[in-house]
C-alpha positions in Angstrom: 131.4 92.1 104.1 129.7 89.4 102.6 126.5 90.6 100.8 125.9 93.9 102.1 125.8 97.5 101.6 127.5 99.6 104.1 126.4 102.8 103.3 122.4 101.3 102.6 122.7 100.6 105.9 123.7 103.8 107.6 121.3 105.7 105.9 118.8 103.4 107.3 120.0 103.7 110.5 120.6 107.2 110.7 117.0 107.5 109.5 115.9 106.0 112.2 117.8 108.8 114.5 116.7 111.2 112.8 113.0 110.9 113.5 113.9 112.1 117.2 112.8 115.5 117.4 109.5 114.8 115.4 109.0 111.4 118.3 109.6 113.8 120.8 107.5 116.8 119.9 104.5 114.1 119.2 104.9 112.6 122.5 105.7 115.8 124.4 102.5 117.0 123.5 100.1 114.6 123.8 101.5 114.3 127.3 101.1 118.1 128.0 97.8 117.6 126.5 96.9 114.8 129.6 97.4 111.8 127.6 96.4 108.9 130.0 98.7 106.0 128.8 100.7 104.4 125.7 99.8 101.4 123.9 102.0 99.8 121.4 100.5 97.8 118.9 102.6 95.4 116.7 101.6 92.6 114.8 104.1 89.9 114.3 107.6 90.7 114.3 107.7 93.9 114.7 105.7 93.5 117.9 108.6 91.8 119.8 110.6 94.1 118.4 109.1 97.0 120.7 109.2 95.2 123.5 112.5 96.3 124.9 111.2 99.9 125.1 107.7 98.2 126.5 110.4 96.8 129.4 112.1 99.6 130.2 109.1 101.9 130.4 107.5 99.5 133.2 111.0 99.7 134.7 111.4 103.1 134.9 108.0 105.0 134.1 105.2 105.5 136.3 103.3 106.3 133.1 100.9 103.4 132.0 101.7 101.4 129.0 100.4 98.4 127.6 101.3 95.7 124.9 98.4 94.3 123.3 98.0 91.8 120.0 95.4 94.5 117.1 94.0 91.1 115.9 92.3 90.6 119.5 91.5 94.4 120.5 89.9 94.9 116.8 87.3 92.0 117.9 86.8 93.4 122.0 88.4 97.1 122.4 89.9 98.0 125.8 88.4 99.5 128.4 91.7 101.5 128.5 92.3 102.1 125.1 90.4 105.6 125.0 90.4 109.4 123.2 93.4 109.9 125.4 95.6 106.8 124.8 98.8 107.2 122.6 99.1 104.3 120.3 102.6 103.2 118.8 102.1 101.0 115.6 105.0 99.9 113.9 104.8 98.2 110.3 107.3 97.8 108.1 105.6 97.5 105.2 102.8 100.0 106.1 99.9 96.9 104.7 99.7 94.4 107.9 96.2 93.4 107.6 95.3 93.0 111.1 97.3 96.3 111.7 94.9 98.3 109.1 91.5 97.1 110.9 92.8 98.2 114.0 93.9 101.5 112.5 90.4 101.9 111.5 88.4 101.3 114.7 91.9 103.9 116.4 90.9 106.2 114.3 87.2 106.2 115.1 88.5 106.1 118.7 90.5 109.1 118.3 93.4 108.4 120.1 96.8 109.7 119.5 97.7 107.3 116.8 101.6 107.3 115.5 102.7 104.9 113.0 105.9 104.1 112.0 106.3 102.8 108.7 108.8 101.7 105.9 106.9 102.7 103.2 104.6 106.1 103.1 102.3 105.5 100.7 100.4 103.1 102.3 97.4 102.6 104.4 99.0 102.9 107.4 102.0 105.3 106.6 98.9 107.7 104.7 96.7 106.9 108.2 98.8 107.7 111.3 98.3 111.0 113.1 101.4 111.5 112.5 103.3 108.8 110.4 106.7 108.5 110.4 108.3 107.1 107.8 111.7 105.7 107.8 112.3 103.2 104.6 114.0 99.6 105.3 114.0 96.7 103.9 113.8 92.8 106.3 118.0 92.7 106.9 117.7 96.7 108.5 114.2 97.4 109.6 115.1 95.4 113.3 118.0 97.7 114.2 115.3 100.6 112.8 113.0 100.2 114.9 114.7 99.2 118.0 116.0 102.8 117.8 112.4 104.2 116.9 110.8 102.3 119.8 113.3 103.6 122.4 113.4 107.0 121.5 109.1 106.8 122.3 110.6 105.9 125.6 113.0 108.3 126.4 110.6 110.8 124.9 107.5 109.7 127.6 110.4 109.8 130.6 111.4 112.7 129.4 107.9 114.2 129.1 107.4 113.3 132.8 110.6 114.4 134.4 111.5 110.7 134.6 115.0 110.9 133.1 117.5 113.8 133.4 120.2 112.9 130.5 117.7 112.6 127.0 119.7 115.0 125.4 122.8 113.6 125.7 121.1 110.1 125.2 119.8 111.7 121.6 123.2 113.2 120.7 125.1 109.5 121.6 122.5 107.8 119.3 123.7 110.0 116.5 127.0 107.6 116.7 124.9 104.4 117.0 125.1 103.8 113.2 128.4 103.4 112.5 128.8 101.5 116.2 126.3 98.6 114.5 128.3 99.2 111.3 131.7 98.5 114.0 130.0 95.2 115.7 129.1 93.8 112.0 132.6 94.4 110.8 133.8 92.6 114.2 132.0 89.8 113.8 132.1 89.1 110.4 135.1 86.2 110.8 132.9 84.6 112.9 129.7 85.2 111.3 129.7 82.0 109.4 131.3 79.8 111.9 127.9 80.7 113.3 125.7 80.0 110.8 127.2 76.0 110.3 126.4 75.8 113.7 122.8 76.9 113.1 123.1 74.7 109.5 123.7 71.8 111.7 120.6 71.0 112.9 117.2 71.0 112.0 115.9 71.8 115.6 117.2 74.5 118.2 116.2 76.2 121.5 116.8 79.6 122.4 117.5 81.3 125.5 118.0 85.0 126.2 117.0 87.4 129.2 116.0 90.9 129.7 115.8 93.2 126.7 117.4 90.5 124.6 114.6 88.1 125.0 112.6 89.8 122.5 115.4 89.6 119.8 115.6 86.2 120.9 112.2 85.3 120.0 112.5 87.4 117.1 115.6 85.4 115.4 113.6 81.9 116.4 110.9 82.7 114.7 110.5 85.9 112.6 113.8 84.5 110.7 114.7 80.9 110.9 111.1 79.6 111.5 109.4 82.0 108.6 112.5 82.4 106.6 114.5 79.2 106.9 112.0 76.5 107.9 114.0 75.5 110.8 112.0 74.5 114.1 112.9 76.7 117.0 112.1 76.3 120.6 112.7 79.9 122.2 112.4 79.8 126.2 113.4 83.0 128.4 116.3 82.3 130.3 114.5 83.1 133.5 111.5 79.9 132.3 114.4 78.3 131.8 114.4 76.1 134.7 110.3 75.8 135.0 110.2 72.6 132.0 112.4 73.3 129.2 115.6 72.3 131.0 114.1 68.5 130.8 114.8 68.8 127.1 118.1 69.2 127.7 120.6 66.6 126.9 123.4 65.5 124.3 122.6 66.4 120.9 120.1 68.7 121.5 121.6 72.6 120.4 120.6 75.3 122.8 122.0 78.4 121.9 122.2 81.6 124.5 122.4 84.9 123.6 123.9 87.4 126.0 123.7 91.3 125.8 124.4 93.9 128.7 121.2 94.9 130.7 121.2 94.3 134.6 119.4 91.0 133.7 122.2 88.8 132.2 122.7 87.0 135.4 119.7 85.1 134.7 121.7 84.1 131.0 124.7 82.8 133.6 122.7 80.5 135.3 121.7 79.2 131.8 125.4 79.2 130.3 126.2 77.8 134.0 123.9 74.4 133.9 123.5 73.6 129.8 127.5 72.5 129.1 126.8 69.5 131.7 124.3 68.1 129.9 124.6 69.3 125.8 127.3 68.9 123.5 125.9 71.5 121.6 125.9 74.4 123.5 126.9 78.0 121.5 126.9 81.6 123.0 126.7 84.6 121.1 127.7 87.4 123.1 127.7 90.8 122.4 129.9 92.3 124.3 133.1 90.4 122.3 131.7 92.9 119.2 130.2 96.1 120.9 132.5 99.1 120.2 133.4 100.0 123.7 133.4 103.9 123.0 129.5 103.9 123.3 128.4 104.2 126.9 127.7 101.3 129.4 123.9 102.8 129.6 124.0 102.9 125.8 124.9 99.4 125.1 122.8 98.4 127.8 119.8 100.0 125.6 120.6 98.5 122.6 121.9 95.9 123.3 119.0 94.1 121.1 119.7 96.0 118.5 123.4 95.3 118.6 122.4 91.3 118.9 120.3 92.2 115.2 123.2 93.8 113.6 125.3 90.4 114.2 122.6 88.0 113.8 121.6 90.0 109.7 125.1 89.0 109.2 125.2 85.5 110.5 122.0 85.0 108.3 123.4 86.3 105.3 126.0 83.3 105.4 123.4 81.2 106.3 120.8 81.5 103.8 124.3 80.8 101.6 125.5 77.7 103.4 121.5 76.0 103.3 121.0 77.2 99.6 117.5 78.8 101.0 117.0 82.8 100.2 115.9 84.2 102.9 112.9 86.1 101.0 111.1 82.2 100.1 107.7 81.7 101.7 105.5 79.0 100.9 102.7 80.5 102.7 103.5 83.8 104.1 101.4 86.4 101.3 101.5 83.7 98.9 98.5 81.8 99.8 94.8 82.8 101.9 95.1 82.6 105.4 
């Protein structure tokens, strides 16, 4: 494959499942221990990427959990954010600045704090209670922590009698790195068919639904705002129809993606209405590039993570085709903000 390290990235991966038995002895406990609810706390990217296990906790768990920006409870608190809270943080690079303030005023708190890190010798990979550390780099840390996020779920569900199949869960995710590794391999052909189409213009909306809205708004911005410079309009599917279909009309590229949660009927009605009125209409679909030996439930988990794995690759040829690495910044840790 073009530019890429196969076995870099299933030692990432694997890394990732491998933290399972210390996620769930942390959550376990603090649960045992009358934990009163879980907050995760992301700043930026990495913030939507823990929103699919967010989603299927208020799905499935009566256990309270909450989604909240640091760089707003650093300057108020929450009146539920207390000594018995757990608190996911997610940070790739361990050094997010408006992570590290709130890491102090958790610790003063002192909550159940776990961070999960790229890098351990950092603030907040030398500050979590516990940290885990898992290194990745920007083209593997999504996939990473997608795992990461919904093994804290299965681990809370678990905790709480909420879900009688973790352990087989846990032993299928042991395959889930060389299924990702399958789905790239599948779509590589078509990886840079993709990428003209996203070279093409200079302005695109997004639609996706379910638990692949968040990798939706992830891709928009997180990668082809901050890394290519290319204006994004990302819209869930189900919004859809409440303004943004007015912007619809020939010329203007919407592009769908579709994964395998009980929620992609609301991408039909989106696939369903756009063709009458674009000419530049794509799909990306995972099921054409999800090995089918994983389990229906399983895909349906990660199916965000499975839209990452094609998307690193479609960016790969992109960065290529528009002559722009995906690492340049003009203002992102380059200049004071």
């Amino acid at each position: 494959m073009f530019n890429f390290d196969e076995a870099r990235f299933l030692r990432i991966q694997g890394g990732a499942v491998s933290l399972a038995p210390r996620i769930d002895e942390v959550i376990s406990a603090a649960i045992e221990n009358g934990a009163s609810n879980l907050y995760f706390l992301g700043t930026g990217g990495v913030a939507y990427l823990m929103e699919p296990a967010v989603q299927l906790l208020h799905r499935r768990s009566g256990f309270p959990v909450y989604k909240d920006y640091p760089a707003e409870l650093v300057l108020t608190g929450s009146a539920n954010l207390t000594e018995s809270s757990i608190v996911i943080m997610p940070s790739l690079s361990g050094t997010t600045k408006e992570s590290v303030a709130m890491m102090d005023k958790l610790q003063e708190i002192g909550c159940t704090l776990i961070t999960l890190v790229g890098h351990a010798e950092t603030p907040l990979g030398l500050g979590g209670n516990p940290a885990l550390v898992n290194f990745a780099e920007d083209d593997t840390s999504s996939e990473s922590f997608y795992i990461q996020s919904l093994l804290v779920a299965l681990s809370v569900m678990k905790a709480r009698g909420e879900i009688d199949n973790y352990d087989e869960l846990v032993a299928e995710l042991q395959t889930v790195p060389e299924a990702l590794l399958k789905a790239k391999q599948a779509f590589e052909p078509k990886a840079e068919d993709y990428a003209k189409i996203i070279a093409g213009a200079d302005y695109h909306m997004f639609a996706g639904a379910g638990n692949m809205w968040p990798e939706t708004l992830y891709y928009a911005t997180c990668i082809l705002e901050e890394m290519q410079w290319i204006r994004t309009r990302p819209v869930h599917a189900s919004d859809f129809f409440h303004g943004p279909l007015e912007l619809i009309e020939k010329g203007v590229s919407l592009i769908l993606f579709r994964g395998e949660d009980a929620y992609d009927a609301l991408a039909e009605r989106v696939a369903s209405f756009a063709p009458q009125y674009t000419d530049r209409f794509t799909i990306l679909d995972i099921r054409e590039f999800a090995p089918r030996d994983l389990s229906d439930e399983m895909r349906a988990l990660l199916s965000p993570a499975m839209m990452a794995t094609l998307l690193e690759r479609l960016s790969a040829h992109l960065e290529a085709l528009r002559d722009h690495p995906l690492v340049t910044r003009r203002y992102y840790k380059r200049v004071a903000y």
